[in-house]
PDB file of N, CA, C and O in Angstrom:
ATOM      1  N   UNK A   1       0.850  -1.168   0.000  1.00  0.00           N
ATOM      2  CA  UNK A   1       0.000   0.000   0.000  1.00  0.00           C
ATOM      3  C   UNK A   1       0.901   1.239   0.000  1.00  0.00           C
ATOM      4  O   UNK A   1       1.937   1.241   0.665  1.00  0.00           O
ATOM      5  N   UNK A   2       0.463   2.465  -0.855  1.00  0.00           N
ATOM      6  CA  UNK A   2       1.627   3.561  -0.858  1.00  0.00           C
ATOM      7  C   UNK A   2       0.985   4.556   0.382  1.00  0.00           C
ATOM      8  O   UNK A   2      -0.005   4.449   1.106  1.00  0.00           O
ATOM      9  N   UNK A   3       1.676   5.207   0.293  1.00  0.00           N
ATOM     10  CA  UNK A   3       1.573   6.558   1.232  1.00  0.00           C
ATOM     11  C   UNK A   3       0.677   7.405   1.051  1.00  0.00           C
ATOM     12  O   UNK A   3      -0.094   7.906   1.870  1.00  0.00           O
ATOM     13  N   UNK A   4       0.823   7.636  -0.498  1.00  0.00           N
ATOM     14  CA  UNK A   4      -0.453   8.468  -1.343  1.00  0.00           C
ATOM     15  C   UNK A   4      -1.365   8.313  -0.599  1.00  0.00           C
ATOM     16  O   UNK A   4      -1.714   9.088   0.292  1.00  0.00           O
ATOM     17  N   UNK A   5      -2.110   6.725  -1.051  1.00  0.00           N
ATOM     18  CA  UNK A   5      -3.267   6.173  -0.592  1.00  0.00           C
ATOM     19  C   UNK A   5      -3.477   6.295   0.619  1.00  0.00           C
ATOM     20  O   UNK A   5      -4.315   7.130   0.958  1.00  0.00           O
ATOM     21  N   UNK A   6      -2.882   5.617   1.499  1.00  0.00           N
ATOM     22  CA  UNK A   6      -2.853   6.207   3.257  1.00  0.00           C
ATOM     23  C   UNK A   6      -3.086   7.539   3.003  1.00  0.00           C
ATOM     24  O   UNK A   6      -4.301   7.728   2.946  1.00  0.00           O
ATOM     25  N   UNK A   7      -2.624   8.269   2.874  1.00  0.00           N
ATOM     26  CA  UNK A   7      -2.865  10.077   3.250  1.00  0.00           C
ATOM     27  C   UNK A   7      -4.286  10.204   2.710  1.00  0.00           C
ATOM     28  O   UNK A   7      -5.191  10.590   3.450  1.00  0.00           O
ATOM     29  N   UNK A   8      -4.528   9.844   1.256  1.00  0.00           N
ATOM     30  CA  UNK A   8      -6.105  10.693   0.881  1.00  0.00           C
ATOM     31  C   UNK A   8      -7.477   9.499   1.800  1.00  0.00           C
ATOM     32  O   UNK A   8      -8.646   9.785   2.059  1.00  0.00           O
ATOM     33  N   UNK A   9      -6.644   8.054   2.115  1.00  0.00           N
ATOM     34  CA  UNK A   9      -7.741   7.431   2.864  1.00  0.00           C
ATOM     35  C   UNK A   9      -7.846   8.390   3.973  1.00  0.00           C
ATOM     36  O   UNK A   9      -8.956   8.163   4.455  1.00  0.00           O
ATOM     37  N   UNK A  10      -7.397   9.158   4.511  1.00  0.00           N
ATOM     38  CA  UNK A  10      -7.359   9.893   5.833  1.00  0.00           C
ATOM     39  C   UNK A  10      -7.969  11.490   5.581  1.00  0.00           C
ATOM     40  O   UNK A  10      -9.099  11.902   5.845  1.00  0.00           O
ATOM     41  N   UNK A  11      -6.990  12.119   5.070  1.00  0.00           N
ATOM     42  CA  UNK A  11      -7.605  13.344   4.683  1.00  0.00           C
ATOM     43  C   UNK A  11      -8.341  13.510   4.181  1.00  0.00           C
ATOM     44  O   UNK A  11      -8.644  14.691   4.354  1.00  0.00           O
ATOM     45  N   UNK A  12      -9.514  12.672   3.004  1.00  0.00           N
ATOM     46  CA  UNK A  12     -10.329  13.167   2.387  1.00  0.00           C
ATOM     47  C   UNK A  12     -11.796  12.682   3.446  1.00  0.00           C
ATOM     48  O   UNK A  12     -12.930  13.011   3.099  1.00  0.00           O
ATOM     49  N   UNK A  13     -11.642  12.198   4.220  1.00  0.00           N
ATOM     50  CA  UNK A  13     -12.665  12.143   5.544  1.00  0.00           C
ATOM     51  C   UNK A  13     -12.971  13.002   6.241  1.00  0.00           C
ATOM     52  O   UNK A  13     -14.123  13.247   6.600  1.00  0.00           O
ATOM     53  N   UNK A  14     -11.978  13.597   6.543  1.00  0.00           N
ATOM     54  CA  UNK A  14     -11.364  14.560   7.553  1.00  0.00           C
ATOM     55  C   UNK A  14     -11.780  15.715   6.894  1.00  0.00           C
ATOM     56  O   UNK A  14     -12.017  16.588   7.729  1.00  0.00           O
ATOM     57  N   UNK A  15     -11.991  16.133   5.629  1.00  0.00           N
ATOM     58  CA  UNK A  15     -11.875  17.252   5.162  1.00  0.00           C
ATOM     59  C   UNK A  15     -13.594  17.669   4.849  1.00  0.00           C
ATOM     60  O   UNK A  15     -14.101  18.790   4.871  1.00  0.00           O
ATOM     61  N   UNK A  16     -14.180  16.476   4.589  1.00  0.00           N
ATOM     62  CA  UNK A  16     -15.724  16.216   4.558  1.00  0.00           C
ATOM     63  C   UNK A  16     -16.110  16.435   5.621  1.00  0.00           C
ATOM     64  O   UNK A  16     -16.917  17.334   5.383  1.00  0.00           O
ATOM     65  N   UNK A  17     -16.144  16.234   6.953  1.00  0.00           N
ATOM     66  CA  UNK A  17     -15.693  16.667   8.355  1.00  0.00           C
ATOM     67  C   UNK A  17     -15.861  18.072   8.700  1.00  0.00           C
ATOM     68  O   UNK A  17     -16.737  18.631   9.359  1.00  0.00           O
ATOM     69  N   UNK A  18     -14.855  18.505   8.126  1.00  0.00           N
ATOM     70  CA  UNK A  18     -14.236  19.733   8.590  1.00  0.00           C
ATOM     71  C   UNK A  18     -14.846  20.786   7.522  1.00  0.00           C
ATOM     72  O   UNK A  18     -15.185  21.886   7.959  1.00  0.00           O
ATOM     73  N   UNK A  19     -14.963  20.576   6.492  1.00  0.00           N
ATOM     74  CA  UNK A  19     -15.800  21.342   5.560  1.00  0.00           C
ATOM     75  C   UNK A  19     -16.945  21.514   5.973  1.00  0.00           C
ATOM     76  O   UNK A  19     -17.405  22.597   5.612  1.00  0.00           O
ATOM     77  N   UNK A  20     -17.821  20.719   6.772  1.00  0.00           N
ATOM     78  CA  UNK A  20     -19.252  21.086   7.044  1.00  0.00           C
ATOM     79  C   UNK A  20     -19.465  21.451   7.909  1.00  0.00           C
ATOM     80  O   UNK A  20     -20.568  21.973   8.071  1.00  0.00           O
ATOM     81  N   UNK A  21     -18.373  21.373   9.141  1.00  0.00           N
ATOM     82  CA  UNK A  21     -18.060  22.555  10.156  1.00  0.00           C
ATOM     83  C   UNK A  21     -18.231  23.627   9.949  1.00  0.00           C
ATOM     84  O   UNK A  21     -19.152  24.368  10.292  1.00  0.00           O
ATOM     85  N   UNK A  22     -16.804  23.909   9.001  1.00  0.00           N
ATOM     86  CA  UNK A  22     -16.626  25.095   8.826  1.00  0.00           C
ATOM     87  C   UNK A  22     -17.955  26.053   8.314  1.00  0.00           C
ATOM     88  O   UNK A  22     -18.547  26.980   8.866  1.00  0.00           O
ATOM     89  N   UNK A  23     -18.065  25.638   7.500  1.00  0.00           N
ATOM     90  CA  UNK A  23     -19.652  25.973   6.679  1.00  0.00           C
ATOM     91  C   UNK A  23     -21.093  26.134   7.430  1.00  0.00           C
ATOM     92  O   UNK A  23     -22.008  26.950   7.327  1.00  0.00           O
ATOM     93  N   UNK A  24     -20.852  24.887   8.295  1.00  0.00           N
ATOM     94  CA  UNK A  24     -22.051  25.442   9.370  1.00  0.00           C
ATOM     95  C   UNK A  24     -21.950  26.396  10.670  1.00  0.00           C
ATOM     96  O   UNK A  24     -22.809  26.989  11.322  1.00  0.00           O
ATOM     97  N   UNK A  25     -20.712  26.309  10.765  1.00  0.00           N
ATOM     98  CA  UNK A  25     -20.608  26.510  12.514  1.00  0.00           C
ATOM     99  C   UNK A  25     -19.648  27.688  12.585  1.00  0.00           C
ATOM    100  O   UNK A  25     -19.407  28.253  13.651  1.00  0.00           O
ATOM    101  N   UNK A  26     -18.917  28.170  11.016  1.00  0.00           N
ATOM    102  CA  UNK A  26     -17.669  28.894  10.622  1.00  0.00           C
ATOM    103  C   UNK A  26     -16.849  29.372  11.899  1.00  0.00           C
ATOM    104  O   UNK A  26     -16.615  30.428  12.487  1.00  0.00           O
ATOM    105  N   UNK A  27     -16.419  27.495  12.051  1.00  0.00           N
ATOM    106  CA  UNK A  27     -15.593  27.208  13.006  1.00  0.00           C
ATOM    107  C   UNK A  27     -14.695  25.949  12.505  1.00  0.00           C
ATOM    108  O   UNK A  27     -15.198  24.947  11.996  1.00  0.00           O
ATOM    109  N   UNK A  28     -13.218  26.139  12.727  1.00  0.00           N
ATOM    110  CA  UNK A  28     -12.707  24.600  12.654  1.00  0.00           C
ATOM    111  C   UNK A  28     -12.127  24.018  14.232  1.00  0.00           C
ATOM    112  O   UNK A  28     -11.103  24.332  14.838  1.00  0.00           O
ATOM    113  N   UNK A  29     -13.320  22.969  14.633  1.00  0.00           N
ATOM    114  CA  UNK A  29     -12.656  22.341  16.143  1.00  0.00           C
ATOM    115  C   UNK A  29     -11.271  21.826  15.764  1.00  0.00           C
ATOM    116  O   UNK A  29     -10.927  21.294  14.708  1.00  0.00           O
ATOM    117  N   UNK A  30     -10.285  22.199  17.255  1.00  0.00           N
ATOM    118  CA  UNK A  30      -9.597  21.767  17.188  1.00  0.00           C
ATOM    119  C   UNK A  30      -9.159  20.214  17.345  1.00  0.00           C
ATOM    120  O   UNK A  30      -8.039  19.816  17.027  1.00  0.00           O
ATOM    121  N   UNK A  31     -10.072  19.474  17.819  1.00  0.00           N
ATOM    122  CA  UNK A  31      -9.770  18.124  17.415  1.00  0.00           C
ATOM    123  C   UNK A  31      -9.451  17.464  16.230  1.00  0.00           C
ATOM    124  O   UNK A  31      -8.741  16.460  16.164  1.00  0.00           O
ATOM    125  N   UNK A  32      -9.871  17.916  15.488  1.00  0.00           N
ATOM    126  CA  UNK A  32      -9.912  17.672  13.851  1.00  0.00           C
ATOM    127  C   UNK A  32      -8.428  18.380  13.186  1.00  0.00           C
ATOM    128  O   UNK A  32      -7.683  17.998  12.283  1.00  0.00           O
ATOM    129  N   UNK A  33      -8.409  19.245  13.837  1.00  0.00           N
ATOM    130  CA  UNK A  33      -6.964  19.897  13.285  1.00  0.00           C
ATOM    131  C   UNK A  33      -6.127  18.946  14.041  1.00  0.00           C
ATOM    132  O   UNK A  33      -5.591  18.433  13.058  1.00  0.00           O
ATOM    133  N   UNK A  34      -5.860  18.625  14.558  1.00  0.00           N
ATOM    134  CA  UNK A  34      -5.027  17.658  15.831  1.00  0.00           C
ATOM    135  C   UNK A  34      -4.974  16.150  15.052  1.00  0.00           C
ATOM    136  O   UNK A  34      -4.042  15.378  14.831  1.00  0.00           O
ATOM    137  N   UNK A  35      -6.618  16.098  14.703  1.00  0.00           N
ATOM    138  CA  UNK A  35      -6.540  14.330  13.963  1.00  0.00           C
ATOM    139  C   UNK A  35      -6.066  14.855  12.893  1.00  0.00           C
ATOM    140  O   UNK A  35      -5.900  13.791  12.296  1.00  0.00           O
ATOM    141  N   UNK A  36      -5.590  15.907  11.913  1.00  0.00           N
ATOM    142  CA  UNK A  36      -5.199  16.004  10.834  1.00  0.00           C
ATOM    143  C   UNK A  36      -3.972  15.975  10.702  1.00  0.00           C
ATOM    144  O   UNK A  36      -3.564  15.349   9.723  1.00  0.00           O
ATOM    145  N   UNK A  37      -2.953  16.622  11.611  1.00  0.00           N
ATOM    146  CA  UNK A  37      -1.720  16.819  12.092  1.00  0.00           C
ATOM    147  C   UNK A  37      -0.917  15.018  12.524  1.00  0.00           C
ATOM    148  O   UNK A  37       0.052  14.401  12.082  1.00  0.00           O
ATOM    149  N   UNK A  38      -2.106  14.703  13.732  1.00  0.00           N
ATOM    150  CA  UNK A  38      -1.063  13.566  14.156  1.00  0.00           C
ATOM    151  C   UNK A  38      -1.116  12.661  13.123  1.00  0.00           C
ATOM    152  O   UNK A  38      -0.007  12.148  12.979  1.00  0.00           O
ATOM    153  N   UNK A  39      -2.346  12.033  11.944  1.00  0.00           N
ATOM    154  CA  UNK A  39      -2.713  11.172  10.819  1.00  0.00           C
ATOM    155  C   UNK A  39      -1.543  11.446   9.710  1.00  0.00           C
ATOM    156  O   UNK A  39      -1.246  10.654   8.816  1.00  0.00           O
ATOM    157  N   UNK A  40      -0.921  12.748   9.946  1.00  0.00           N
ATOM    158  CA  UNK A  40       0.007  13.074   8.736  1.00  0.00           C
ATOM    159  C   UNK A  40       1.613  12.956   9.692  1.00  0.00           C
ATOM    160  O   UNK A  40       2.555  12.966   8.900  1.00  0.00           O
ATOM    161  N   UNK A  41       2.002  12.866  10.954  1.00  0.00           N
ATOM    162  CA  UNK A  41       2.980  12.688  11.287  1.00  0.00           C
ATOM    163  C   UNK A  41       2.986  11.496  11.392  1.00  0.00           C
ATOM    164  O   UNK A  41       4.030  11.033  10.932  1.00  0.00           O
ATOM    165  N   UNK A  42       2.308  10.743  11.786  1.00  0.00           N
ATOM    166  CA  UNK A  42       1.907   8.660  11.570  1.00  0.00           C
ATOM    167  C   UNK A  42       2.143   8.200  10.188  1.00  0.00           C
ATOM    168  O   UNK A  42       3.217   7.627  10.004  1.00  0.00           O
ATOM    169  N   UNK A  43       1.500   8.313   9.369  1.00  0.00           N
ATOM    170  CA  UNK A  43       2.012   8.204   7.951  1.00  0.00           C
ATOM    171  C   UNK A  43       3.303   8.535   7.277  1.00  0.00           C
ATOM    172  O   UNK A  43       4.105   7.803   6.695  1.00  0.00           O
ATOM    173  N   UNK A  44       3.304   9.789   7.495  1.00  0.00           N
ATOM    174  CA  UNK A  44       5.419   9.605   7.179  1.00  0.00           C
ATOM    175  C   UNK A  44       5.836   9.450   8.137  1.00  0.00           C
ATOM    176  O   UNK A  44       6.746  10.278   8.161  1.00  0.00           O
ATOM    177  N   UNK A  45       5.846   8.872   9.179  1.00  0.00           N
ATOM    178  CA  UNK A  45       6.822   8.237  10.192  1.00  0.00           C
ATOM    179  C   UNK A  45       6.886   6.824   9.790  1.00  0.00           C
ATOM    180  O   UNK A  45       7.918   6.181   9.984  1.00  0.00           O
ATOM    181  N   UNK A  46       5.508   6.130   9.064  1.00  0.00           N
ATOM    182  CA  UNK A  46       5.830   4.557   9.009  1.00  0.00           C
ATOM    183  C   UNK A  46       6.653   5.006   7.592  1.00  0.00           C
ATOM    184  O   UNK A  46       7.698   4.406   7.338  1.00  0.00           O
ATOM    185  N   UNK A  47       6.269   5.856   6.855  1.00  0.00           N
ATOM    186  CA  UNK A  47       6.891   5.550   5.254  1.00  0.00           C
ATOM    187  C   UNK A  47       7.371   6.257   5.135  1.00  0.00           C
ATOM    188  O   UNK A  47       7.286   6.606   3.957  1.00  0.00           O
ATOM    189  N   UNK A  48       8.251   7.146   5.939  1.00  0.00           N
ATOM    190  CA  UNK A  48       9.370   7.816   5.555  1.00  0.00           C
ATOM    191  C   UNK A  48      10.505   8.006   6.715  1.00  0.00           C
ATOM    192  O   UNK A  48      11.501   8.728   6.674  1.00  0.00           O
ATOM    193  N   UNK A  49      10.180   7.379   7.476  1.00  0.00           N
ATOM    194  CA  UNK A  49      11.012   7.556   8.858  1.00  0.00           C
ATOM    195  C   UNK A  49      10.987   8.381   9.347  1.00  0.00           C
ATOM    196  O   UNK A  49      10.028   9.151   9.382  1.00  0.00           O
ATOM    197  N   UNK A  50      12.280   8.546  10.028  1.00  0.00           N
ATOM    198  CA  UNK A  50      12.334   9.757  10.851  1.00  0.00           C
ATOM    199  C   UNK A  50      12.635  11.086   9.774  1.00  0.00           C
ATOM    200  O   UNK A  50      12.060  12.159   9.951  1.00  0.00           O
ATOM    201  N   UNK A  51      13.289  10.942   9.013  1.00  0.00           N
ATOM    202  CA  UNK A  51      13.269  11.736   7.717  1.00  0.00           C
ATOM    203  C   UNK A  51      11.570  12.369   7.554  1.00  0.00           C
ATOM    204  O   UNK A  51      11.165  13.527   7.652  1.00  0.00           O
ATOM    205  N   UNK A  52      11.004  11.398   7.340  1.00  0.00           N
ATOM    206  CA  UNK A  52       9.242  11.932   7.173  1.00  0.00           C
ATOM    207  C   UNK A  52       8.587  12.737   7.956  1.00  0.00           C
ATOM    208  O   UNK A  52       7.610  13.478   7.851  1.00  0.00           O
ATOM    209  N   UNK A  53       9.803  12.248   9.282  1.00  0.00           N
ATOM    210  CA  UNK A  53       8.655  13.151   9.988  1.00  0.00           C
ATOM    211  C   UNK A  53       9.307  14.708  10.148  1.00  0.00           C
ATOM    212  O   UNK A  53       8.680  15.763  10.238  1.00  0.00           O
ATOM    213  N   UNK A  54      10.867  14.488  10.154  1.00  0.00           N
ATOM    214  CA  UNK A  54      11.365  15.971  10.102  1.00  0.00           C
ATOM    215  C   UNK A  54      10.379  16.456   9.015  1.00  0.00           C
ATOM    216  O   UNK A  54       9.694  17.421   9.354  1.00  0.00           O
ATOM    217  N   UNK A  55      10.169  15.943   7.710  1.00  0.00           N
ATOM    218  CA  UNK A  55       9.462  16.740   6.515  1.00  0.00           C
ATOM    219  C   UNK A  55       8.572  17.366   6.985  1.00  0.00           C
ATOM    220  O   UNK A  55       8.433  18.589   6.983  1.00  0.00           O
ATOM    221  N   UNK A  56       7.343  15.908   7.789  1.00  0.00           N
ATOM    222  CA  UNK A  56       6.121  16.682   8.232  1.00  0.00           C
ATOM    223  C   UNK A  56       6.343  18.144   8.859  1.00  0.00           C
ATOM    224  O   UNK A  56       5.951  19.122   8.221  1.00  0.00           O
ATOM    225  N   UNK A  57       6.964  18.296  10.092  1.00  0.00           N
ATOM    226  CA  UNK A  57       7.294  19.051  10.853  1.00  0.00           C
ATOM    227  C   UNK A  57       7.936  20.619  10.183  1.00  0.00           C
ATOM    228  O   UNK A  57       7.707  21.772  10.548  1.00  0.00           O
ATOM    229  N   UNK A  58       8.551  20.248   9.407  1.00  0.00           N
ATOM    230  CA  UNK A  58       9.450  21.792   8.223  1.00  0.00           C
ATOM    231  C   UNK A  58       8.235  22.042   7.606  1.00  0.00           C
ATOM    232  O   UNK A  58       7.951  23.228   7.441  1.00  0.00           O
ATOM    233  N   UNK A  59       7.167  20.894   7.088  1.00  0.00           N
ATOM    234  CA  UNK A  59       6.046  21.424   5.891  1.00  0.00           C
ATOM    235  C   UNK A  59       4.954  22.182   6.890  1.00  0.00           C
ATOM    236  O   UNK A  59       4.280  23.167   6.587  1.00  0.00           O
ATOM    237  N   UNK A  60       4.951  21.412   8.272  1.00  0.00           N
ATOM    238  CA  UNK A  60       4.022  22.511   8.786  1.00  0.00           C
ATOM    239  C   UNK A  60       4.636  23.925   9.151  1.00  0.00           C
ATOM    240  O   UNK A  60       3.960  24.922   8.900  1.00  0.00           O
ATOM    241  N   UNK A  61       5.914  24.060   9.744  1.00  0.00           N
ATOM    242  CA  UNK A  61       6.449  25.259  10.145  1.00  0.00           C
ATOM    243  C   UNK A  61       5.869  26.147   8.716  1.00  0.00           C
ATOM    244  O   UNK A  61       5.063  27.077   8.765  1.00  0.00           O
ATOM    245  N   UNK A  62       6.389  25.694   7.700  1.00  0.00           N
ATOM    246  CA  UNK A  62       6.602  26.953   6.585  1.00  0.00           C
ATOM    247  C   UNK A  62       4.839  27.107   5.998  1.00  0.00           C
ATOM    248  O   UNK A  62       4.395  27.994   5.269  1.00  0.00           O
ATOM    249  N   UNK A  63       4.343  26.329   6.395  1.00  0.00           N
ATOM    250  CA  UNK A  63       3.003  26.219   6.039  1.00  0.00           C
ATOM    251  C   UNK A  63       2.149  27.385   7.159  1.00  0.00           C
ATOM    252  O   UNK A  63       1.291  28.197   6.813  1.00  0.00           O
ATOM    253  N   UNK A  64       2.472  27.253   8.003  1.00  0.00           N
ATOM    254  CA  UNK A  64       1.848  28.002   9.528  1.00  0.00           C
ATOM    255  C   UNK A  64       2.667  29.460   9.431  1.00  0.00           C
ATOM    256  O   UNK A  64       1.985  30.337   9.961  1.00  0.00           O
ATOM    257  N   UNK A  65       3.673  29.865   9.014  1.00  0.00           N
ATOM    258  CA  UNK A  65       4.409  30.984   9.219  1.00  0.00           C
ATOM    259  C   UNK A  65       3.539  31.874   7.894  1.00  0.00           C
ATOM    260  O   UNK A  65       3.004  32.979   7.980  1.00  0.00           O
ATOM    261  N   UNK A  66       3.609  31.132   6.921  1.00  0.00           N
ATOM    262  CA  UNK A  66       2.910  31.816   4.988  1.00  0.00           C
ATOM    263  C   UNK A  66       1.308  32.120   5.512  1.00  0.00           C
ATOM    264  O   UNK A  66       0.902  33.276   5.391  1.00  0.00           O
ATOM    265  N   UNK A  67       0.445  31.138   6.062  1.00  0.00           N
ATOM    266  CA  UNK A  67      -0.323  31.433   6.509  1.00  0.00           C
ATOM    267  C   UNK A  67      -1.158  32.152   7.267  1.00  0.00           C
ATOM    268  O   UNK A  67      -2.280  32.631   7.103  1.00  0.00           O
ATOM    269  N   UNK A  68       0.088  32.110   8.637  1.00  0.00           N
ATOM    270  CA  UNK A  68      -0.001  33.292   9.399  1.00  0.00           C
ATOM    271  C   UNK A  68      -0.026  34.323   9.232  1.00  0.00           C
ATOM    272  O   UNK A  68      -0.796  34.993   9.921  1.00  0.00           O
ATOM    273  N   UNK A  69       1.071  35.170   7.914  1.00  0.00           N
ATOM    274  CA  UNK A  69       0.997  36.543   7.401  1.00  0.00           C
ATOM    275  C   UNK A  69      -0.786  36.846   7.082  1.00  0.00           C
ATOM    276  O   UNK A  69      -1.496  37.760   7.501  1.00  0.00           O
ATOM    277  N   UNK A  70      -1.117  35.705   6.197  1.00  0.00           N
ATOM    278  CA  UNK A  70      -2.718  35.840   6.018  1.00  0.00           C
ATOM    279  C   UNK A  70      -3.671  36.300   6.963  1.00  0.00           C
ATOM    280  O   UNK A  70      -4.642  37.024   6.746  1.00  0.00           O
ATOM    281  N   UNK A  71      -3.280  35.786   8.068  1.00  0.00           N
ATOM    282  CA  UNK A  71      -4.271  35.965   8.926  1.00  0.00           C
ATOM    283  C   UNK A  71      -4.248  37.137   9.494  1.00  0.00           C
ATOM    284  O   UNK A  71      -5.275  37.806   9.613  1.00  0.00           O
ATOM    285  N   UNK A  72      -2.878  37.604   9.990  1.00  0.00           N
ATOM    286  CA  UNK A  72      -2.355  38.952  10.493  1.00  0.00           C
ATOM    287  C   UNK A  72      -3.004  40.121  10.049  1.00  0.00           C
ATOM    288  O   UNK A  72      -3.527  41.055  10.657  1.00  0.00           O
ATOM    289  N   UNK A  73      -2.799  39.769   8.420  1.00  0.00           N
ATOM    290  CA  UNK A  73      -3.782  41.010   7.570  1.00  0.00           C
ATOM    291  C   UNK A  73      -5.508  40.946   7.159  1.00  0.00           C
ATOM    292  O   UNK A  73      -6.215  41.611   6.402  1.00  0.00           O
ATOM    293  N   UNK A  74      -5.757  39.769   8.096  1.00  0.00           N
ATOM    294  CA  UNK A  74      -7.235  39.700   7.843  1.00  0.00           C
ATOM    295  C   UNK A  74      -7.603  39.206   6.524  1.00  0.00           C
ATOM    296  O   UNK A  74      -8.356  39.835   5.781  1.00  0.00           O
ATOM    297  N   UNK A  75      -6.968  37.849   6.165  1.00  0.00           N
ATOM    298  CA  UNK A  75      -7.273  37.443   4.950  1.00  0.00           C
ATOM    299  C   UNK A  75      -8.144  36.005   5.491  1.00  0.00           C
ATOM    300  O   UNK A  75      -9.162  35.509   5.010  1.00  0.00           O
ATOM    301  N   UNK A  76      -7.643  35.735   6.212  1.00  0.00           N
ATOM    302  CA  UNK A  76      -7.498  33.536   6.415  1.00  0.00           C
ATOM    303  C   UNK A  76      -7.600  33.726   7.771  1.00  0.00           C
ATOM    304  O   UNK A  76      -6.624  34.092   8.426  1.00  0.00           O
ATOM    305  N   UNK A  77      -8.990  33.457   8.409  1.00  0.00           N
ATOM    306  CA  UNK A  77      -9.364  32.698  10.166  1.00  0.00           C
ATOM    307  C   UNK A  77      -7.905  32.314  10.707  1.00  0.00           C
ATOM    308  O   UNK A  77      -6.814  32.074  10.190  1.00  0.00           O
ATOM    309  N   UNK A  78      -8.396  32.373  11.927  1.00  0.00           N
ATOM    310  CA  UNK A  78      -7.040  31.103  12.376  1.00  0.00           C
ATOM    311  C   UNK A  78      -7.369  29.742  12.424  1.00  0.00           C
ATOM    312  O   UNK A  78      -6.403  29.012  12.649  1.00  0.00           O
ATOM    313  N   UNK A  79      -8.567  29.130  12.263  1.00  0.00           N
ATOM    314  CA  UNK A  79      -8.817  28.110  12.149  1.00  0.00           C
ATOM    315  C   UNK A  79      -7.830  27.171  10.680  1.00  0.00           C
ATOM    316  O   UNK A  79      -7.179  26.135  10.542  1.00  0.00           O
ATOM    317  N   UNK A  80      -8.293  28.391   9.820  1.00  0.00           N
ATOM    318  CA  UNK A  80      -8.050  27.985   8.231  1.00  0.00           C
ATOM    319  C   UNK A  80      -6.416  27.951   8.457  1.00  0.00           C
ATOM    320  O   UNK A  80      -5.770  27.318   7.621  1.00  0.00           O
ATOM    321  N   UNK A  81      -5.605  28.688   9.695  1.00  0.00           N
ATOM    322  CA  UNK A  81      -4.002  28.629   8.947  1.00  0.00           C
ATOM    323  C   UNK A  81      -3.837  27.279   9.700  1.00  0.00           C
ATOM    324  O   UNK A  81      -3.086  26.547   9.056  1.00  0.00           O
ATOM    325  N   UNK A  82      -4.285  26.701  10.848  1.00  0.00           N
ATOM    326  CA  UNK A  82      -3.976  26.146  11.906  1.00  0.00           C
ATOM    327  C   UNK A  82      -4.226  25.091  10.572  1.00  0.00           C
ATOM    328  O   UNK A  82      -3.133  24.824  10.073  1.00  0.00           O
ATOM    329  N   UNK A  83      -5.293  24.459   9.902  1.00  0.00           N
ATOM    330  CA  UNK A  83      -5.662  23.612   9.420  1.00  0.00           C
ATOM    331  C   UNK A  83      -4.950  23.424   7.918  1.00  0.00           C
ATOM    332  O   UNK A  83      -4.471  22.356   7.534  1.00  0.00           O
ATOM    333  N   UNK A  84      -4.964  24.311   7.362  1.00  0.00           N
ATOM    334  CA  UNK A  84      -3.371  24.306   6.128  1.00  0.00           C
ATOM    335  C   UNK A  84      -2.421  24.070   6.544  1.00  0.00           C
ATOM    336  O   UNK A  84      -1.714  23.735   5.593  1.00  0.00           O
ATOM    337  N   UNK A  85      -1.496  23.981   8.058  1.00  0.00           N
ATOM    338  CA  UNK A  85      -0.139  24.185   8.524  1.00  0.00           C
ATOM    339  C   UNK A  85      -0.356  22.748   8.300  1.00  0.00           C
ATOM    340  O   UNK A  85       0.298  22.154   7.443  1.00  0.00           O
ATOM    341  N   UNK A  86      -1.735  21.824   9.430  1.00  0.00           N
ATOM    342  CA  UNK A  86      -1.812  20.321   9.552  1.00  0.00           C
ATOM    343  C   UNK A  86      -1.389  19.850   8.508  1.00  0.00           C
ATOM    344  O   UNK A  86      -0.229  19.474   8.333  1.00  0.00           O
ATOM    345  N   UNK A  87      -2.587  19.806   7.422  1.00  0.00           N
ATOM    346  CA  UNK A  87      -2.367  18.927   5.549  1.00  0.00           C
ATOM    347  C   UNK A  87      -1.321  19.493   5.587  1.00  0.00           C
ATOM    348  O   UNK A  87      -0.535  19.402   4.644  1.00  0.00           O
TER     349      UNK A  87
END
């Protein structure tokens, strides 16, 4: 089984989820950001090692910092950067 597959079996649940949150409640719980985060450090930790998970970890930093400018200027919730940093 690849990694690919693991990741969209996970995230595309999660995002059905979290999309109808957002949409109803224009809120993203943080549990869901949390199951999105740890589901993506589990997955490249089995298939990429410890390597995978440094990745995970650099893709969220630079993901959460780009984001953050967004939010600063009133573009992107903090829900929305918290939840782009996760994927």
């Amino acid at each position: 089984m690849s990694a690919t597959f693991v990741q969209i079996a996970f995230l595309i649940p999660l995002a059905i989820i979290i999309a109808y949150y957002d949409v109803r409640y224009r809120r993203i719980p943080n549990p869901f950001v949390l199951a999105t985060f740890f589901s993506g450090i589990a997955i490249n930790a089995v298939f990429g090692g410890l390597s995978g998970v440094f990745a995970s970890f650099a893709g969220f930093v630079l993901a959460f910092v780009l984001m953050f400018l967004l939010h600063v200027f009133g573009a992107m919730g903090a829900g929305d950067v918290k939840l782009f940093a996760a994927i």
